[in-house]
Backbone as CSV, one residue per row, in Angstrom:
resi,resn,N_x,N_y,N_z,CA_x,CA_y,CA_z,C_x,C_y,C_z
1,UNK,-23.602,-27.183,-143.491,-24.021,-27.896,-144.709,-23.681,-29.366,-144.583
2,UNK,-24.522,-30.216,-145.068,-24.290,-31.812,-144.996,-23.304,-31.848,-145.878
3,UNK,-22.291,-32.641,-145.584,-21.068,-33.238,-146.137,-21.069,-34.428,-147.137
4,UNK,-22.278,-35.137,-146.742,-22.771,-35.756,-148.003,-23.292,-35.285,-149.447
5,UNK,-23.814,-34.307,-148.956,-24.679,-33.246,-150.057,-23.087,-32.199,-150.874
6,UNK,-22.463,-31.937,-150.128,-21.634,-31.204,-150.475,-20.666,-31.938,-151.352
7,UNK,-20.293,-33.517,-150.858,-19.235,-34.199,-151.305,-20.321,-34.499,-152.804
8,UNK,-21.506,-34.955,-153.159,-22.142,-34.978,-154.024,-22.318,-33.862,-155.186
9,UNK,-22.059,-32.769,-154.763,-21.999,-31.697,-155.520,-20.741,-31.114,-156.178
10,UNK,-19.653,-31.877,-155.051,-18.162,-31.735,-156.450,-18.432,-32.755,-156.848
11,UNK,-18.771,-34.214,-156.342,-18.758,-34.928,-157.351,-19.629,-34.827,-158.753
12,UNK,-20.708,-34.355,-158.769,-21.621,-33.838,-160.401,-20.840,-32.197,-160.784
13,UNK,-19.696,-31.919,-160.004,-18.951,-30.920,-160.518,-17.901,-31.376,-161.672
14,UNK,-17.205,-32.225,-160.592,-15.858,-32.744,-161.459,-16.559,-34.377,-162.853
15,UNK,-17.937,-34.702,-162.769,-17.931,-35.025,-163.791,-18.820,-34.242,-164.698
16,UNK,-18.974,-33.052,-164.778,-19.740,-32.082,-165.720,-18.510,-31.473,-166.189
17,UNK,-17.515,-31.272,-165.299,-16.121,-30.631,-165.641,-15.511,-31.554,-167.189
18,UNK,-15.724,-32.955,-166.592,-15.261,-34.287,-167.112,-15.415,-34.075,-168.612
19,UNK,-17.229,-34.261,-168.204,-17.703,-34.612,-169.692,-17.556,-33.477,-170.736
20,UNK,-17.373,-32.172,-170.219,-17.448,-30.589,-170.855,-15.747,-30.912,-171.398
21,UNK,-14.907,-31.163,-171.064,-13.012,-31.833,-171.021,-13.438,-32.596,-172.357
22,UNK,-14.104,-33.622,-172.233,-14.295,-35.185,-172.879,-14.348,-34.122,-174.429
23,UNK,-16.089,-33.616,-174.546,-16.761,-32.719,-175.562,-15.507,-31.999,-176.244
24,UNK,-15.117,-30.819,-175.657,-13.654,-30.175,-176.121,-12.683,-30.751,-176.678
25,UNK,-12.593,-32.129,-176.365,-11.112,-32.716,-176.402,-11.747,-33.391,-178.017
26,UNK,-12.806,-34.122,-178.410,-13.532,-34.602,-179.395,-13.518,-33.368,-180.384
27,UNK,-14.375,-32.401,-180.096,-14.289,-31.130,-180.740,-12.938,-30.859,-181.496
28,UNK,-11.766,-30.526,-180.562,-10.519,-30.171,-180.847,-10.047,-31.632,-182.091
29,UNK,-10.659,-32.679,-181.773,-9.505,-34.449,-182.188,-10.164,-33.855,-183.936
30,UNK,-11.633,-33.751,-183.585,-12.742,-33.758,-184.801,-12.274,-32.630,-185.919
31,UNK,-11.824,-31.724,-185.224,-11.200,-30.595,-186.143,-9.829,-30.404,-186.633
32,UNK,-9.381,-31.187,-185.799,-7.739,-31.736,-186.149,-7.792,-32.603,-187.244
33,UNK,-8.473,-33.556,-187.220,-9.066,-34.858,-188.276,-9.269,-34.120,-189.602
34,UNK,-10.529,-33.172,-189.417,-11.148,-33.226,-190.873,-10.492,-31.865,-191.210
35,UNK,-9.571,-31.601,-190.867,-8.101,-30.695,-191.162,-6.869,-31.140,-191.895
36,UNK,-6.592,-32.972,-191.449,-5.716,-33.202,-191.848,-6.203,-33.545,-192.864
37,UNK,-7.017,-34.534,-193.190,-8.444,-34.426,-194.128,-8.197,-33.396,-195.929
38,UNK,-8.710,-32.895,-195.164,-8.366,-31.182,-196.005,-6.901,-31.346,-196.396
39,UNK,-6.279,-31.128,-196.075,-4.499,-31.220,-195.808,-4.402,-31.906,-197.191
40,UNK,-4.309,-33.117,-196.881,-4.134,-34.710,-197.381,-4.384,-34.620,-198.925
41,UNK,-6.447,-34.173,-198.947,-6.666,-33.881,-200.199,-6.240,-32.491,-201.096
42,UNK,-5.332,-32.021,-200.508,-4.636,-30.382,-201.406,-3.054,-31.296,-201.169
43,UNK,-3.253,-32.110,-200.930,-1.620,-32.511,-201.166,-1.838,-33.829,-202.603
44,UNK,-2.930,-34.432,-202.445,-3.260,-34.954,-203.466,-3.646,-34.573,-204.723
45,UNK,-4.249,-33.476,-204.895,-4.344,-32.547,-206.143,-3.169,-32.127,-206.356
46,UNK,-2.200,-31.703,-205.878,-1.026,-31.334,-205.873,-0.167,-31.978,-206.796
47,UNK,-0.325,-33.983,-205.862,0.614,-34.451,-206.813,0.347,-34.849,-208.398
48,UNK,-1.205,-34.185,-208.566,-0.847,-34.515,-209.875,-0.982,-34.395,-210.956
49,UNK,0.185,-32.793,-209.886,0.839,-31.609,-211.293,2.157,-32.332,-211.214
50,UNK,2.833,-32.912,-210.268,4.006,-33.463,-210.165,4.600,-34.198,-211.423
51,UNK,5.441,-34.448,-211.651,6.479,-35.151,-212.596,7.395,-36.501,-211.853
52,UNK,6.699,-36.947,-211.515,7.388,-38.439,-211.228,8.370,-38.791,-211.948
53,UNK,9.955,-39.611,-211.452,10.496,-39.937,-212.106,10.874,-40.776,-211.994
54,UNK,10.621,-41.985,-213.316,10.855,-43.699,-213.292,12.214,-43.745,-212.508
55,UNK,11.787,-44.831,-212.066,13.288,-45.570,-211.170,14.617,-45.784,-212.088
56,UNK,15.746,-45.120,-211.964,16.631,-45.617,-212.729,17.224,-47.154,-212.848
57,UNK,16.715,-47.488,-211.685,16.946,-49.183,-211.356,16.114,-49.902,-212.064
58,UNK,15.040,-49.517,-212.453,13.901,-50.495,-213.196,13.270,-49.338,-214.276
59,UNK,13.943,-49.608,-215.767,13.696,-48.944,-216.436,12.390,-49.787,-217.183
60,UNK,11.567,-49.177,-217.804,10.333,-49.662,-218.199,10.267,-50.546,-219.641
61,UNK,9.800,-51.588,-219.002,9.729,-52.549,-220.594,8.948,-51.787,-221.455
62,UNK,9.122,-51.802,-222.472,8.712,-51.418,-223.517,7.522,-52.339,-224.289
63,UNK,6.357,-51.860,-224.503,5.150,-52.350,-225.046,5.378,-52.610,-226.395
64,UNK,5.218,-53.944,-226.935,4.824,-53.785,-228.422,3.575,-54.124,-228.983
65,UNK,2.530,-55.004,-228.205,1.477,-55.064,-228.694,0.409,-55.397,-227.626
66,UNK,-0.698,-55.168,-227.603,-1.724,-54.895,-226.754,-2.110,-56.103,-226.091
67,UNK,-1.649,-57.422,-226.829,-2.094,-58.955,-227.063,-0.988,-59.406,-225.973
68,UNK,0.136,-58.826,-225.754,1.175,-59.509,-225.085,1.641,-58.602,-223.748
69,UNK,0.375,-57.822,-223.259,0.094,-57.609,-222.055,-0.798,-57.912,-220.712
70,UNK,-0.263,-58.425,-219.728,-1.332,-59.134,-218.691,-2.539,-58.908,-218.356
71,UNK,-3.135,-59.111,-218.105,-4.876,-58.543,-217.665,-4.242,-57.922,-216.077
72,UNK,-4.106,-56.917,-215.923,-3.970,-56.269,-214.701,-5.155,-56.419,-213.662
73,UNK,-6.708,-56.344,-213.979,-7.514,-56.518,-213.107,-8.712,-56.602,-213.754
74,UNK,-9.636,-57.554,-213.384,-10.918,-57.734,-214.152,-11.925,-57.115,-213.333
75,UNK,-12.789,-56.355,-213.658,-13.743,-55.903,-212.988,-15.094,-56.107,-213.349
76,UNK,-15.995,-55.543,-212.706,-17.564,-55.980,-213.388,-17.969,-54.438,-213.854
77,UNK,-18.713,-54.065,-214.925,-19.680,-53.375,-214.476,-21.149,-53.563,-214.923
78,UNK,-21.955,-52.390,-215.513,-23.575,-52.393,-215.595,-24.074,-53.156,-214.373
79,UNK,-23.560,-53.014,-212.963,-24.377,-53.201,-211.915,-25.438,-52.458,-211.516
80,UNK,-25.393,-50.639,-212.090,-26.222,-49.709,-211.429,-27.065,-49.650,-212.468
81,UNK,-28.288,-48.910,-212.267,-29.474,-48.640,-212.868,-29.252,-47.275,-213.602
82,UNK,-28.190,-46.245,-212.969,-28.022,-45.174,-213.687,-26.782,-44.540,-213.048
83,UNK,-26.228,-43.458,-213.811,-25.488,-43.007,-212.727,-25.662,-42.197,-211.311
84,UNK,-27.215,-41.419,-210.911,-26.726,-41.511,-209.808,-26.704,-42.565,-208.692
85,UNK,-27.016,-43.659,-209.866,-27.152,-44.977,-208.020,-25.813,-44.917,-207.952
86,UNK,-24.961,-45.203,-209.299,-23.351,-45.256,-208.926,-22.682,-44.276,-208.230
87,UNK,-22.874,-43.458,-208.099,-22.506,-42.081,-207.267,-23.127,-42.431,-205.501
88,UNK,-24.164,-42.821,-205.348,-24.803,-42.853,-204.104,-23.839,-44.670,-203.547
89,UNK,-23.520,-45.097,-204.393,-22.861,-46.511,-203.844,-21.774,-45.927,-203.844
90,UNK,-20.662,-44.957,-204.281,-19.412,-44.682,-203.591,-19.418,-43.615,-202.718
91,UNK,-20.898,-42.968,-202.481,-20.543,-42.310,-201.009,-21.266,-43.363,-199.696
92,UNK,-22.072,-44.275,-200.164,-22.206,-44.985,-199.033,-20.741,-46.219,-198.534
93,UNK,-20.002,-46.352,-199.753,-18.470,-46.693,-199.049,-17.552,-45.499,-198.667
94,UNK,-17.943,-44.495,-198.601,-17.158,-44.388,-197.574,-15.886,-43.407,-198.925
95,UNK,-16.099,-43.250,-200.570,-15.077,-43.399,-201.451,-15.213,-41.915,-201.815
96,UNK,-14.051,-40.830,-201.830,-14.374,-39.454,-201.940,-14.260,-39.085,-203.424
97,UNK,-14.843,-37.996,-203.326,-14.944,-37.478,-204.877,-15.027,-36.436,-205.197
98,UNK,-13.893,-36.277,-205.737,-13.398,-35.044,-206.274,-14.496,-33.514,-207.082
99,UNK,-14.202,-32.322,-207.213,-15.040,-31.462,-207.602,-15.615,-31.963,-209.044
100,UNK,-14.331,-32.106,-209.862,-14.443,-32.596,-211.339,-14.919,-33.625,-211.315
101,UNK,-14.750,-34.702,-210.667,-14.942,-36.138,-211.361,-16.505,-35.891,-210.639
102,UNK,-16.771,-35.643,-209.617,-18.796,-35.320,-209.476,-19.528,-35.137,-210.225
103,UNK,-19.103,-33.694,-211.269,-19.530,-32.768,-212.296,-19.493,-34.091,-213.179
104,UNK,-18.152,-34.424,-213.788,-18.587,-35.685,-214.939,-19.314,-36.806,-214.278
105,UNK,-19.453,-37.135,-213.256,-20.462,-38.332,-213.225,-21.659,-37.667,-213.318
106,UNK,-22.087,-36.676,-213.178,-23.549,-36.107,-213.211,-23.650,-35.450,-214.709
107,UNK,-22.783,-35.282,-215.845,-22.561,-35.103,-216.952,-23.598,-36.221,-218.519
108,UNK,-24.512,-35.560,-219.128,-25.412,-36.516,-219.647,-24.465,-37.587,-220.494
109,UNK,-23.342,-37.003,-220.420,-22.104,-38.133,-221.504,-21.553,-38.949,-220.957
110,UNK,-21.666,-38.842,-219.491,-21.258,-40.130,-219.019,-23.020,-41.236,-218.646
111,UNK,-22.501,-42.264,-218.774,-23.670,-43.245,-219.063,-22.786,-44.553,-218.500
112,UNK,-23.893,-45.489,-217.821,-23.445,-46.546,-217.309,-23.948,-48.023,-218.174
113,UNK,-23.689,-48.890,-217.885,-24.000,-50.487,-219.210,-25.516,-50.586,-218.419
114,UNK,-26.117,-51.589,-219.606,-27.081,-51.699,-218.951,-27.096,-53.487,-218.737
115,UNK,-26.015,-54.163,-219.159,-26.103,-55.463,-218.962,-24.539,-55.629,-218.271
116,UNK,-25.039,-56.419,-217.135,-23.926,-56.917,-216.247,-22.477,-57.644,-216.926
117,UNK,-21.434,-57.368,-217.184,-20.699,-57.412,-218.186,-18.888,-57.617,-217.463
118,UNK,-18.022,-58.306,-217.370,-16.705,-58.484,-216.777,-15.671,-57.366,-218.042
119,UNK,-14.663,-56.937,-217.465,-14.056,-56.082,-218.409,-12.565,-56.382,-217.370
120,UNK,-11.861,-56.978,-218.699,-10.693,-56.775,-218.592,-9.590,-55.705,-218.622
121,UNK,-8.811,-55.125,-217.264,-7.721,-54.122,-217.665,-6.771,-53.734,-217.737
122,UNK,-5.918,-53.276,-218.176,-4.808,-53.086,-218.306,-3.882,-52.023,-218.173
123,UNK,-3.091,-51.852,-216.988,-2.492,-50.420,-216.492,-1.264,-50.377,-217.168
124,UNK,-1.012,-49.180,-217.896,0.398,-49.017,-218.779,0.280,-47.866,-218.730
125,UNK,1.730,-47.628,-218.747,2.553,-46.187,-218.480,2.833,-45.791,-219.688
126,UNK,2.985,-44.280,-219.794,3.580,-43.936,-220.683,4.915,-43.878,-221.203
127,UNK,5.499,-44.311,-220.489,7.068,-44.637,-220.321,7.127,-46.146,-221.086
128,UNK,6.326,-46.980,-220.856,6.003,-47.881,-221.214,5.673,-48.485,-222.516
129,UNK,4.968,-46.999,-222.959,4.234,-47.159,-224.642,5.098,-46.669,-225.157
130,UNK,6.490,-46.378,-224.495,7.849,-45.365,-225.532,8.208,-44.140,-225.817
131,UNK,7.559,-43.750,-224.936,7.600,-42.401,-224.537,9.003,-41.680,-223.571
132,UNK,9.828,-41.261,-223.975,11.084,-40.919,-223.726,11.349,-39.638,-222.972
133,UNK,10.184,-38.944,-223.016,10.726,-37.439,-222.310,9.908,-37.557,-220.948
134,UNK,10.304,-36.197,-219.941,9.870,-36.131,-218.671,7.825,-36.719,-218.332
135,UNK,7.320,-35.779,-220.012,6.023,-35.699,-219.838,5.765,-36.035,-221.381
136,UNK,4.133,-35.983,-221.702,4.066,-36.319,-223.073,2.725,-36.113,-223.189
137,UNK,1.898,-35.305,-224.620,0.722,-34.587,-225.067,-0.053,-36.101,-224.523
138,UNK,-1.073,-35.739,-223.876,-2.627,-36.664,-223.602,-2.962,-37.493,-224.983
139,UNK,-3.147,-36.933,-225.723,-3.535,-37.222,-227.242,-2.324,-38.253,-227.754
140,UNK,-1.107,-37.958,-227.801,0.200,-38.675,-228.167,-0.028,-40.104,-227.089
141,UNK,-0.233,-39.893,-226.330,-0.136,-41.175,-225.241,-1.508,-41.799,-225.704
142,UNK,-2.973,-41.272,-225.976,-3.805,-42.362,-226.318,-3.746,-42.655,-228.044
143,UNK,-2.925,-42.099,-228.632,-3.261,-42.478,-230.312,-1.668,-43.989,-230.135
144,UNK,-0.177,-43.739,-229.132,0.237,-44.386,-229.356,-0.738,-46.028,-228.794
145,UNK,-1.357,-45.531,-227.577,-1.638,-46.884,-226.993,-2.749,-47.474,-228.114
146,UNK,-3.482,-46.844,-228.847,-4.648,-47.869,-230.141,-3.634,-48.017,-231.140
147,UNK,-2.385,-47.659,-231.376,-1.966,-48.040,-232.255,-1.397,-49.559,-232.317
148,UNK,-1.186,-49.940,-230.558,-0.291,-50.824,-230.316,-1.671,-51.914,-229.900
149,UNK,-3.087,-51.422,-229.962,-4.052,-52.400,-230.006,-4.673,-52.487,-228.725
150,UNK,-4.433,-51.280,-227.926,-5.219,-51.046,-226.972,-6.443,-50.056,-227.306
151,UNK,-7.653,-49.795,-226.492,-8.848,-49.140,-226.881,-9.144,-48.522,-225.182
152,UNK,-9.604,-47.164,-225.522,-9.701,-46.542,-223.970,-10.934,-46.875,-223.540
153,UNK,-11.115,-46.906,-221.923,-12.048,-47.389,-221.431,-13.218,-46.447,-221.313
154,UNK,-14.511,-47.282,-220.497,-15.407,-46.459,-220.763,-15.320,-45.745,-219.899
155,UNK,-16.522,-44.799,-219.886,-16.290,-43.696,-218.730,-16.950,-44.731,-217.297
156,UNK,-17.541,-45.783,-217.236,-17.795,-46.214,-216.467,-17.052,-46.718,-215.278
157,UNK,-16.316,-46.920,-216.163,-14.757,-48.164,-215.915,-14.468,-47.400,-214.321
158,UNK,-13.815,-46.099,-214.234,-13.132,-45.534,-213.556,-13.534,-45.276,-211.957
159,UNK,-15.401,-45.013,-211.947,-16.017,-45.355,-210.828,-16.004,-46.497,-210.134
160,UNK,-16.227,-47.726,-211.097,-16.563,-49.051,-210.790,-15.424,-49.579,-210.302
161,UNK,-14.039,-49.409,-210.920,-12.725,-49.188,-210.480,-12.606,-49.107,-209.191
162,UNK,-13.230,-47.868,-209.045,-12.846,-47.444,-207.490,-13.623,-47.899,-206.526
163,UNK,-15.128,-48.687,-206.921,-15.957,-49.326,-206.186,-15.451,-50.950,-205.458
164,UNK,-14.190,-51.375,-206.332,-13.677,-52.868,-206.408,-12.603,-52.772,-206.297
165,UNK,-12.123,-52.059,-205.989,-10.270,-51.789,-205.659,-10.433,-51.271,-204.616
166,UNK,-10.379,-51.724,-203.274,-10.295,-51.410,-201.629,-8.747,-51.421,-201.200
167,UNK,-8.193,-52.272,-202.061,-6.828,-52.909,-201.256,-5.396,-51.631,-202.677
168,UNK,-6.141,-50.485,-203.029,-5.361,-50.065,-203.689,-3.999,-49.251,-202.739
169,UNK,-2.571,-49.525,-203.210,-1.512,-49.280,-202.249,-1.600,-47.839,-202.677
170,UNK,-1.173,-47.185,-201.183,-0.993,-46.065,-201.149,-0.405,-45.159,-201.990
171,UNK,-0.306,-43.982,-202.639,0.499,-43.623,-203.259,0.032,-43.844,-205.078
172,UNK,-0.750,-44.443,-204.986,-1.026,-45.248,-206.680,-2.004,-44.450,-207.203
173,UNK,-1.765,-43.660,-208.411,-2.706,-43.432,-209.492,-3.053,-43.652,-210.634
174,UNK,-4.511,-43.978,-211.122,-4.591,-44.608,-212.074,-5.711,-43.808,-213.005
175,UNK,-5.166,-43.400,-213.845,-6.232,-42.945,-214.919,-6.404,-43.723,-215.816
176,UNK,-7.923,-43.432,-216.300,-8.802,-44.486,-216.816,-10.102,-43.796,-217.119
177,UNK,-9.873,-43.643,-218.860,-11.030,-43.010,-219.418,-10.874,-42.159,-220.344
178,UNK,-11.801,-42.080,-221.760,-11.872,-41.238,-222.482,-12.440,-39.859,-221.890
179,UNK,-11.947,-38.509,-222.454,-12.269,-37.659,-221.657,-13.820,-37.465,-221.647
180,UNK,-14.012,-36.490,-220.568,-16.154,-36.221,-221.055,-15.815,-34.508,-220.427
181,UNK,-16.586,-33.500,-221.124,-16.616,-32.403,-220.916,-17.402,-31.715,-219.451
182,UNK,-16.906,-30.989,-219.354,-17.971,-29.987,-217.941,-18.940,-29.361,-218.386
183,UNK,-19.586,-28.512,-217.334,-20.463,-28.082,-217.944,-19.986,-26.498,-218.609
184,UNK,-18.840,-26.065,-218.690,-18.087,-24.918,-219.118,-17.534,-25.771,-220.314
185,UNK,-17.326,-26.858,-220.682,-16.770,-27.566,-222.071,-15.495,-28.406,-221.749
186,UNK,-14.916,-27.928,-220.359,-13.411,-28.239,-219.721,-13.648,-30.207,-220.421
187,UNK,-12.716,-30.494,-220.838,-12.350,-31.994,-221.062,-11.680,-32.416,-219.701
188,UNK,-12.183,-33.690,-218.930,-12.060,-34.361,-217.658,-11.771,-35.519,-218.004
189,UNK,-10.608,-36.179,-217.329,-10.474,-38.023,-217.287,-10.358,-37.855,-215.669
190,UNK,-10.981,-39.228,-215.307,-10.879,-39.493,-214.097,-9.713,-40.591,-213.778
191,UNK,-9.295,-40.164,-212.376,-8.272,-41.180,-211.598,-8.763,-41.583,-210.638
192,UNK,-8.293,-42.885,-210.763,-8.550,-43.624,-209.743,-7.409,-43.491,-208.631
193,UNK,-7.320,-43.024,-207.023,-6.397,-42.684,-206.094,-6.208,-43.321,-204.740
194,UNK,-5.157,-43.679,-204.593,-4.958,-43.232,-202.655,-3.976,-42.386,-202.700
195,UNK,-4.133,-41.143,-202.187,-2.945,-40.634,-202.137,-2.703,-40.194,-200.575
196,UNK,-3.108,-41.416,-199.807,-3.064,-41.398,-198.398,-4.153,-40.456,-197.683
197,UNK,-5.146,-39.528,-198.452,-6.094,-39.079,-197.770,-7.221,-39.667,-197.551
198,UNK,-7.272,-41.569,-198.339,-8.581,-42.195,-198.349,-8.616,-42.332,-199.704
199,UNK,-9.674,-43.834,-200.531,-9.764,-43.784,-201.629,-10.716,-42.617,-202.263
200,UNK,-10.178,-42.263,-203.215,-10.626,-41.374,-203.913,-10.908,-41.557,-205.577
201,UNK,-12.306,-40.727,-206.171,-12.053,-40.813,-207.698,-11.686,-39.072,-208.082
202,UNK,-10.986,-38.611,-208.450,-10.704,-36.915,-208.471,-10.943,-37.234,-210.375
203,UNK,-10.708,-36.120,-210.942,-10.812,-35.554,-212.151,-9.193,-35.062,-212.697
204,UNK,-8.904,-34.727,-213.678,-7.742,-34.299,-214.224,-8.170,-33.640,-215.655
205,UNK,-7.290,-32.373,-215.704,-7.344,-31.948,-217.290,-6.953,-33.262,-218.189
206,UNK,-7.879,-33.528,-219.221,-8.329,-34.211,-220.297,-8.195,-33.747,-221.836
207,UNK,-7.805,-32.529,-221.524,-7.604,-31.857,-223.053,-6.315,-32.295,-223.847
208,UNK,-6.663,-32.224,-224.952,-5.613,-33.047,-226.219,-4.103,-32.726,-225.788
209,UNK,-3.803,-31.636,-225.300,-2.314,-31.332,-225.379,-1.836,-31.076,-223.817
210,UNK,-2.745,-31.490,-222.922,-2.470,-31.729,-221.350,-1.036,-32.516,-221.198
211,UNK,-0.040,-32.283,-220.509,1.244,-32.434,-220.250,1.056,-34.162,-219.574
212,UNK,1.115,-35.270,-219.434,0.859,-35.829,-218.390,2.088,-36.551,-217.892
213,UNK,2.480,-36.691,-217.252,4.053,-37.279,-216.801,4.344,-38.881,-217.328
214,UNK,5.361,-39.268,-217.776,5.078,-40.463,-218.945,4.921,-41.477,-217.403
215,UNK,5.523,-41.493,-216.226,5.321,-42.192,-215.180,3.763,-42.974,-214.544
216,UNK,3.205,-41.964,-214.848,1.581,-42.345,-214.685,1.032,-43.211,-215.542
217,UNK,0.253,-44.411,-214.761,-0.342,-45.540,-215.236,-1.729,-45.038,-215.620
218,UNK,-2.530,-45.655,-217.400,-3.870,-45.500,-217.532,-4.414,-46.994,-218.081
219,UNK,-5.533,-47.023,-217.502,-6.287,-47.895,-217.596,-6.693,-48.003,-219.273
220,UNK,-6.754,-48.926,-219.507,-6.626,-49.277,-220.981,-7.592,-50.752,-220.766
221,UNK,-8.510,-50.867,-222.127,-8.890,-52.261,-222.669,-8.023,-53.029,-223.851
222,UNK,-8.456,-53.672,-224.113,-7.915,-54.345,-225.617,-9.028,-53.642,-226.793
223,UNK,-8.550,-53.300,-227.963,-9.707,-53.032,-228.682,-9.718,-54.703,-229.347
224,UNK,-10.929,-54.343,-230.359,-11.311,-54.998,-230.867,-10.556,-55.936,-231.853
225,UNK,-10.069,-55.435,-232.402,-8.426,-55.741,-233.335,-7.713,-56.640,-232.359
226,UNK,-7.058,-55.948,-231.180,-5.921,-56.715,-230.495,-7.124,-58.228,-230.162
227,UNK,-8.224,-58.618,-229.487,-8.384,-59.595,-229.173,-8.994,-60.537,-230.457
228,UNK,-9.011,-60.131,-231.494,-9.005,-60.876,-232.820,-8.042,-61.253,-233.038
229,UNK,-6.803,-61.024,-232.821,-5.406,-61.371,-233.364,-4.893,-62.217,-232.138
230,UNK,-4.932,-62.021,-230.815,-5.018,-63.041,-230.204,-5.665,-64.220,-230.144
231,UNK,-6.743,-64.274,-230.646,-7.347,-65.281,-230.626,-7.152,-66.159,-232.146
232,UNK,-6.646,-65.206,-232.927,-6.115,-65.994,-234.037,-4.804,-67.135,-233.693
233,UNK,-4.033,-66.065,-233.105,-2.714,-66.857,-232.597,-2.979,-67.850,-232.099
234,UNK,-3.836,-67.959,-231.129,-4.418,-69.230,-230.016,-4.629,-70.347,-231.242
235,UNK,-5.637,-69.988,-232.185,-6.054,-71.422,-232.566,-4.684,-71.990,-233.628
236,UNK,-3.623,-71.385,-233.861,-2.616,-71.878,-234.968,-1.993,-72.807,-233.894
């Protein structure tokens, strides 16, 4: 047998060997990945049944009025035409989404602006609004925050949120939103997440007497009241 021919034939051996190695090894990386993947997001639903507990080193200022809190982050929305363009613009970034929070964006009660509009927001804890125990009723945490002259956001808010917050630190959740029902009646607020599996918008029980840990930050506006009274103050 020619020795050329032969040396040619391990060589398309050992790179069919190669590339069949290469395939496997991708295969194996690819299934390892969208494993940890998986992983990541059941560790993120997870945390948040959790009970966080404020830092004893930095105990939480206490809120007294809606007017004498910072604008945490301004965002835009009524960019989309409806909601599913808004849905099709956070899977073309790349932004995951939860079982629940899908169902409410495809929900006829959630609805997007139809004029391009800046919205100011404001992340406060429940620890924050004076809330003293481990956890505290859903309902108790949004009747204290309008009392103090905040107004809950729209259901829009929470997508668009997650469309303009790239640089959100790991670990951070933010709910943001009056609840909107399933199609079984379940009451849903959405969070805004990294909980290190990638940004995410997931869903959360929304019902009146839902436990929620006073540690967790929600997205809040000013109502109407609080920026009348600020703006009174301004002109004295």
């Amino acid at each position: 047998m020619d020795r050329t021919v032969g040396k040619e034939s391990g060589y398309q051996a050992v790179q069919s060997g190669g590339t069949l190695l290469i395939a496997m090894l991708c295969i194996v990386l690819f299934a390892s990945e969208a494993s940890a993947q998986c992983t990541a997001r059941d560790v993120l639903q997870k945390r948040l049944t959790l009970k966080p507990t404020p830092s004893a080193n930095a105990p939480p200022i206490l809120i007294k009025s809606a007017f004498a809190v910072p604008v945490w982050r301004t965002i835009t929305v009524g960019t989309f035409a409806n909601s599913f363009a808004l849905i099709n613009a956070l899977d073309a970034a790349g932004c995951g989404i939860g079982g629940l929070a899908e169902e409410v964006l495809a929900r006829p009660a959630f609805t997007v602006g139809t004029t391009k509009t800046s919205v100011e927001l404001f992340a406060v804890s429940a620890a924050e609004l004076g809330f003293q125990t481990d956890t505290a009723p859903l309902a108790d945490i949004y009747a204290r925050a309008q009392q103090l002259g905040f107004g809950l956001a729209a259901a829009e808010v929470a997508p668009q949120l997650r469309l303009q917050y790239f640089d959100q630190p790991m670990g951070e959740f933010v709910i943001g939103m009056k609840p909107i029902k399933t199609w079984k009646g379940e009451p849903v607020i959405l969070t805004v997440a990294n909980g290190g599996a990638g940004l995410v918008l997931i869903g959360r029980d929304g019902s009146a007497d839902a436990e929620i840990p006073v540690a967790s930050r929600f997205l809040f506006v000013r109502s109407n009241e609080a920026a009348l009274a600020k703006a009174g103050l301004g002109a004295r």
